[in-house]
N, C-alpha and C positions, 0 to 999 in steps of 0.2 A: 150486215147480213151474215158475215162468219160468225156472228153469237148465235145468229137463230140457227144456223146450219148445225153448231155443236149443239144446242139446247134442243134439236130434234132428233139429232141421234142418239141423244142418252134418255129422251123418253123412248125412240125404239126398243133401246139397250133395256129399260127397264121393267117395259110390258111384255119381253119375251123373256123375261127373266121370272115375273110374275105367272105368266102362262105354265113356265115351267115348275113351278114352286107347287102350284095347283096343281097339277097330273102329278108330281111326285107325293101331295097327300092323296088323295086318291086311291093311288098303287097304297101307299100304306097303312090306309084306311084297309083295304082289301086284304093285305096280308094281315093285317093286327086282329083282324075276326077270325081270320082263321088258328092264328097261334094264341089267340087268349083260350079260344076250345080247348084247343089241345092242353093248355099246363092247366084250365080250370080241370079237364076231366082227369088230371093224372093228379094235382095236387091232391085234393083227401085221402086218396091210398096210400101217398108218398108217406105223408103224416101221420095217418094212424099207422103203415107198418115200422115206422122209425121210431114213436110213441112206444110201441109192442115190443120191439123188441132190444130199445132202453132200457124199459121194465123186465125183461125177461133175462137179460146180460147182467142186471145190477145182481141178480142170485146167483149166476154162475162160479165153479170157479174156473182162479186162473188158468189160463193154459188152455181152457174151452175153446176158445178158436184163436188162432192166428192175428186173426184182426180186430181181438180186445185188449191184445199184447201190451202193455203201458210199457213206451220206452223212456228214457231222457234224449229231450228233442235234441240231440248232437247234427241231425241231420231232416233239413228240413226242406218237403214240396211246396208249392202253393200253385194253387190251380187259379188262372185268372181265367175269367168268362166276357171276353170283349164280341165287338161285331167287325166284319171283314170290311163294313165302309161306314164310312164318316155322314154327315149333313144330318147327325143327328145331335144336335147341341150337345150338352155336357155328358151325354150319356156316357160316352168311352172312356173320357176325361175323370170321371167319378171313381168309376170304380179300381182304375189302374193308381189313382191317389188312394184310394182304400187301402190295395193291397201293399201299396208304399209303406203307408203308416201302417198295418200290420207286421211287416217285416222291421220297421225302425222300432215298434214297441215290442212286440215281443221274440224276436228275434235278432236284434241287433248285434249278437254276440258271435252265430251263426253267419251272419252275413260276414262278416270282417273274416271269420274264417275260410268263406270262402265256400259253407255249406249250406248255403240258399238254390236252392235250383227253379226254376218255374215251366210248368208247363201252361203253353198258353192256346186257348178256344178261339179263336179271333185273329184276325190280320193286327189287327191295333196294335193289341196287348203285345204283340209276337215282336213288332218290329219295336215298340216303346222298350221292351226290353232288351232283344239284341244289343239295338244301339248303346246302352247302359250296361252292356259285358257281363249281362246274368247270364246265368247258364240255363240255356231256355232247348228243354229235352223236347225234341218231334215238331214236326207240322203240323195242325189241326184243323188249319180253315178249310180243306174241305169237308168236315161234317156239315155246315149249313148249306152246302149244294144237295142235299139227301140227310136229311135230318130225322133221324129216326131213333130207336132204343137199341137197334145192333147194333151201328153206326156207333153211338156211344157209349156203348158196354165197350166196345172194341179197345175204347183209349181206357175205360174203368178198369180192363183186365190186365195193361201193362202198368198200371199205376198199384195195383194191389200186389203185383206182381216182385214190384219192386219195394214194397213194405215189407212181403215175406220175406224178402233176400235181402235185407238189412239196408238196400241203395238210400233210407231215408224213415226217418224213425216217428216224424209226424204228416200229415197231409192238412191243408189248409184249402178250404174253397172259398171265393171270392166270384160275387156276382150280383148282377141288378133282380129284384125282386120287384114282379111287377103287381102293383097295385090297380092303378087303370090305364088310363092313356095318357092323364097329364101327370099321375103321379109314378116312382120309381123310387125306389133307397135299395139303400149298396147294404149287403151282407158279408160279411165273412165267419164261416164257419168249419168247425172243424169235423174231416171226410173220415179219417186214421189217424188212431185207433179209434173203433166208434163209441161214442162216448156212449156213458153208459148210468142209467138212472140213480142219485141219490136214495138208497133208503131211509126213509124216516124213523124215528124212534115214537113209541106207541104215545108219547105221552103229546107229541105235536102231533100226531093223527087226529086225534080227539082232541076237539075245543069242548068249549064252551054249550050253552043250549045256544046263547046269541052268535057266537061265532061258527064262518063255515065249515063245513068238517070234509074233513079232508079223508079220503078212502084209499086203500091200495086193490089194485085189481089182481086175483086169483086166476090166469089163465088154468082150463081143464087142455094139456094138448095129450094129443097119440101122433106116435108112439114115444116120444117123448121129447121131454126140452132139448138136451142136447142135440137132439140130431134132429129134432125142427129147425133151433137155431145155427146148426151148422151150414145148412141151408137156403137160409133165409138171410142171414149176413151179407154172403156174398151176394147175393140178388138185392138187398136193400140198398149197399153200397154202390153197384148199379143205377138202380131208382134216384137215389139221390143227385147224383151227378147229371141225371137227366131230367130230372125236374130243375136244378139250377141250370141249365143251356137254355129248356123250353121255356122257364122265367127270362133270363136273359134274353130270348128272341123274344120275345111278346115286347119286353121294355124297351127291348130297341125300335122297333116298329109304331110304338105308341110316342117313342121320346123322337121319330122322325116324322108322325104326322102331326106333333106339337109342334115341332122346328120350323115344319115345312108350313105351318098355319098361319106361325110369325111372322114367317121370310117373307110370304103374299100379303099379309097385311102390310108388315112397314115395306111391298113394292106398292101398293098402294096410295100409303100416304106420299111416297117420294114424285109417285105418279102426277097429284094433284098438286106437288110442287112446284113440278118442273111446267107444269101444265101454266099454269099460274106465270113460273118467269117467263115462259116461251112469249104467253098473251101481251105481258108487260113487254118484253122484246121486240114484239111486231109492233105494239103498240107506237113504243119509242122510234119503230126505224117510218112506220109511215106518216108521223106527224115531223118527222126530221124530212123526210121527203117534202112531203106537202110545204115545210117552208120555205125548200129549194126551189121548189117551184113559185111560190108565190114571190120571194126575191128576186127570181130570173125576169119574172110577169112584170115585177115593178120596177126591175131595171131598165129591160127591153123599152117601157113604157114612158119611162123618164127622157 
């Protein structure tokens, strides 16, 4: 009888575990519609004006703004974009290895000195690093209690802020890019200085009649480039930074109602498990009975 007593508390155990796997996709069914809106309607502006004014940077010259400054990375940001809670499978786990191997590959030299710094989006990333003795500038996790464009322009102004004044000579962003709900891949890209378009030499502009051809775009601006693009820099670098968090939230929500789709599944199959040994259980204890009783019958009877 103590088998069947443990073998019914862990199907308890299991179907309110299930119960809750379910309302937890749910909720993130609900938030993942509402945050895919949001980074689909902000993604193509993000991209055409980072497209625009790649092309528009690659003509200027040096000295145009601030934040096309090319230093030697001596001193280096990386912005990691995690989420403040977990039970969402590898999602956190990804991108904080990303930005790992980012800093072992191209900055490794940096790091030993001692001039890696990270600012971190997310509880995850924050505490993944603390406890590793980065040097991790600010608090961040509350932007996703009120997730908006001032909210994150706010952290974008003291991060540029500190490119002007020399605190750090490159910016690195690191972040989930979301695809749909079952899919995500890890980005890392560089925020500062903004990079800025290759021009091509005329003779790779023009192929072939069979091959594609490849065009350069003439913007007409007023009242002029540079003080369009003075402009528009710092707003783009803005943009950016908030289209990777609105990415990052969508991924997180899609990689927690994939987790959480799992989690109810395999409580299911453990379900018809336990269900299964409980049955054999009973089975074994009342035909163990039944021959208690029938040997009592035929003892008495003898």
């Amino acid at each position: 009888m103590a088998n069947l007593k443990e073998v019914r508390n862990r199907i308890a155990s299991v179907s309110s575990t299930q119960q809750i796997t379910k309302a937890m996709k749910m909720v993130s069914a609900a938030k993942l519609k509402r945050a895919t809106n949001a980074i689909v309607q902000l993604r193509p502006y993000a991209n055409k004006l980072k497209d625009l004014l790649a092309n528009l940077s690659a003509s200027l010259e040096d000295g145009a703004s601030p934040y096309l400054q090319q230093r030697e990375p001596v001193r280096v940001l990386v912005i990691v974009v995690s989420s403040n809670r977990g039970l969402a499978g590898a999602f956190n786990t990804n991108v904080i290895k990303t930005a790992n191997n980012l800093i072992a590959d191209k900055y490794s030299e940096q790091l030993r000195a001692g001039n890696v710094s990270i600012v971190a989006i997310g509880k995850k990333s924050q505490e993944f690093f603390q406890r590793r003795k980065f040097n991790v500038i600010g608090n961040n996790n509350d932007l996703y209690l009120d997730l908006n464009f001032v909210n994150a322009s706010k952290i974008t102004e003291g991060i540029m802020q500190g490119f002007i004044n020399g605190d750090y000579d490159r910016v690195e962003l690191v972040y989930n890019h979301f695809r749909n709900a079952a899919v995500q891949f890890q980005v890392a890209e560089q925020l500062l200085p903004v990079p800025m378009a290759e021009a091509k030499p005329k003779e790779e502009i023009f192929k072939t009649k069979d091959a594609v051809i490849e065009t350069q775009v003439n913007y007409i601006l007023e009242p002029s480039q540079e003080e369009i693009v003075e402009q528009l820099i710092p707003k783009n670098i803005k943009i950016q930074l908030y289209r990777a968090v609105l990415d990052s939230n969508a991924s997180e929500h899609g990689a927690r109602m994939t987790a959480m789709d799992k989690a109810t599944e395999n409580a299911g199959d453990m379900l018809k498990a336990l269900k299964l040994s409980y049955n054999q259980a009973r089975q074994a204890a009342i035909t163990t009975e039944l021959t208690e009783i029938v040997s009592g019958a035929a003892a008495l009877g003898g």
